[in-house]
N, C-alpha and C positions, 0 to 999 in steps of 0.2 A: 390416407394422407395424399392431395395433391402433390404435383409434380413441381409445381412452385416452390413450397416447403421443402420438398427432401431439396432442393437444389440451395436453398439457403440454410436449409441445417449441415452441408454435408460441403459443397462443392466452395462456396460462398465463403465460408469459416477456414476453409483448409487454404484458399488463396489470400484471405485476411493475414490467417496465421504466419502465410509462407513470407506473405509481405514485411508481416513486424519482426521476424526472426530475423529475416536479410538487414533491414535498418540497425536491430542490435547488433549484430555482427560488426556492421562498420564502424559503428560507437565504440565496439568493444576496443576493435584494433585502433582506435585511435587514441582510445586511454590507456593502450599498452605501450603507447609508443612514447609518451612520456615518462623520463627517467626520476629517479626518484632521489629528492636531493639527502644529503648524508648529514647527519645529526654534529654540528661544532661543541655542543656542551658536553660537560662531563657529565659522564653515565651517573643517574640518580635513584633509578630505579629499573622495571623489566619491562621490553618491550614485549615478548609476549602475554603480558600480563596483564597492559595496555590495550594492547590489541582485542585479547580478551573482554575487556571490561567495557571499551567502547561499543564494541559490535552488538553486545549484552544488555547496553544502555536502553532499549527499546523495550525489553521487558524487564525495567527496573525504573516503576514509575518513583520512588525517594528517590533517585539521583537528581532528577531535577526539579526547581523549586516550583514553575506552573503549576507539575500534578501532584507534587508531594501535599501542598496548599489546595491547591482544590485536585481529588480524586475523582470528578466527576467528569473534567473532563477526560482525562486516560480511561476511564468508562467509556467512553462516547469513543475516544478510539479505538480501541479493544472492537469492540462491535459494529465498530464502522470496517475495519479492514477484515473482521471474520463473514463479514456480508460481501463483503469481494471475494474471499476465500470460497464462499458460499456460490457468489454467481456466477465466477469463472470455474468450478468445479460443475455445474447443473447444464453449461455449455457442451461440456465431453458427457456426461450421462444422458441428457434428454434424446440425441442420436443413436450414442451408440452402447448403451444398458440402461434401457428404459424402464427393464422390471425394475431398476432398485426403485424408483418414483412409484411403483406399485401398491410397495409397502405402503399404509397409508401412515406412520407413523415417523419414516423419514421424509418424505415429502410436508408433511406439517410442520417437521424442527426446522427445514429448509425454510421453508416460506416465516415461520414466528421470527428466524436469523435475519430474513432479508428484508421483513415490515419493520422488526427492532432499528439496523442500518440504512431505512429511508427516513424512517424517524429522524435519526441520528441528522441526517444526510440536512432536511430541514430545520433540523434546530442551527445546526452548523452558517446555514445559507443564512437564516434568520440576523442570527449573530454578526454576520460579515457583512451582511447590510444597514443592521442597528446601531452597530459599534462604529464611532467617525475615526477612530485609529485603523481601524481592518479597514475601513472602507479608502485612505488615503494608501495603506500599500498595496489593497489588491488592486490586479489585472483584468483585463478581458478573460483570460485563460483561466483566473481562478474560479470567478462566476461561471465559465461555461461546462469547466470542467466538473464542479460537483453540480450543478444542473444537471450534467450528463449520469453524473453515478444516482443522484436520485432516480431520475428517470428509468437507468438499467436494473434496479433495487426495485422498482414498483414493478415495470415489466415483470422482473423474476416473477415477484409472487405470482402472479396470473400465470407464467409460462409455467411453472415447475410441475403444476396435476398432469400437465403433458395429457391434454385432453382433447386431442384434437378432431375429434369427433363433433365435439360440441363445436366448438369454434376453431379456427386456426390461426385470428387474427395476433390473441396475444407471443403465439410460437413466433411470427414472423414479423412483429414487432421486438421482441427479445431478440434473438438470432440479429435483425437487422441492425439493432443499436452495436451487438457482441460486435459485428461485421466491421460497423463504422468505429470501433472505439481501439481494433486491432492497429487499424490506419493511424486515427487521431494520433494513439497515448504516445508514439518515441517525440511526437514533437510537441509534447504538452506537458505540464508539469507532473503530471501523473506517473511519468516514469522516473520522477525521483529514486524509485525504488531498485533503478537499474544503477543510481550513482550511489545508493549508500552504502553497498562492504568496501567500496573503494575509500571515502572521504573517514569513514568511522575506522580501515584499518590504519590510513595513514595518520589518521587524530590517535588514535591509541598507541600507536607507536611513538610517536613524537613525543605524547606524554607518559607514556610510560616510561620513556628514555628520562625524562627528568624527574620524575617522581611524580606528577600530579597524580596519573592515572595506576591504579587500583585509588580509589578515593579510601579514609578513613573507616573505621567501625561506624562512626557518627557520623553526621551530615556537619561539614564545615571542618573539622579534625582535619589537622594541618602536619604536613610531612616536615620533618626538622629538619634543619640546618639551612641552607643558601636555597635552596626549592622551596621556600615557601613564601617566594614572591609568584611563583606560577600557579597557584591556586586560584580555581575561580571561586 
């Protein structure tokens, strides 16, 4: 392994990593420091109940009508963020537990995970280009950003046999996207995922306080009495 490599598997990643942890830190403190207004309706229902259900909403494709109607696409995400799962986990193994990539039988589930999730990745892009409704609300940032996960999705496969014998371009191609995306993601939409226990606790609460939330047996099942104008 050249000296290039280990310094971008190792030295590169860890000043990446240092950088987006400091960025969340101050996002964090800054969303702690709004106070959280207090409920004026009468109590209708539980708010940990709410809280509950909302946060839960993520792997409860019938709550909502997009994927209950079409299941294909919560497929496509399902497998789009287990390919992130995938290639931000292959970042910490490929340096520092390389035997597990040994195996040759988790190193193939890895790579079938991350070609399934560029797939994904293109059909998505496809889509957002095809469609003149996607194409009037997206941004710069949405094209570039799943660009970006394609692209870190193809790398993977090629990084993952961690072969670097043979070649070391696609290591330092992988590593170097990992490197750039640690930077990019607090200021791109990608880090949705740092604002959603916060928006889905304060959603589940609010409507847990008035009944909406825990939803019905049924989809559309309406809570009695004065609360069943806040159903959506």
């Amino acid at each position: 392994m050249s000296d290039l490599l280990k310094f971008v598997e190792n030295e590169v990643q860890l000043a990446a990593l240092a950088f987006l942890a400091v960025v969340y830190a101050v996002r964090l403190i800054w969303i702690f420091r709004f106070r959280s207004r207090k409920e004026r309706t009468f109590a209708a229902g539980s708010e940990a109940g709410g809280v509950g259900y909302s946060l839960m909403n993520v792997a409860m494709p019938w709550a909502m009508e997009s994927t209950r109607k079409r299941p294909g696409f919560y497929a496509q995400f399902v497998v789009f963020h287990l390919g992130v799962v995938a290639a931000i986990t292959a970042t910490f193994i490929i340096p520092y537990a390389p035997e597990i990539f040994r195996i040759r039988a988790v190193a193939i589930a890895f790579q079938a995970l991350l070609a399934a999730a560029f797939l994904v990745g293109l059909l998505r892009l496809v889509r957002r280009l095809a469609n003149p409704v996607l194409r009037l609300i997206s941004s710069a940032d949405d094209y570039l950003s799943l660009t970006l996960m394609i692209m870190f999705f193809g790398a993977g496969v090629l990084a993952v046999p961690n072969d670097y014998r043979r070649a070391e371009w696609p290591l330092l191609l992988f590593f170097g996207l990992t490197a750039f995306f640690l930077i990019y993601v607090p200021f791109s939409k990608i880090c949705h995922y740092l604002y959603y226990p916060f928006t889905r606790f304060y959603l589940g609460r609010s409507m847990g306080h008035r009944g909406a939330f825990p939803r019905g047996r049924k989809a559309g099942t309406q809570a009695p009495g004065p609360v069943q104008e806040n159903r959506g």
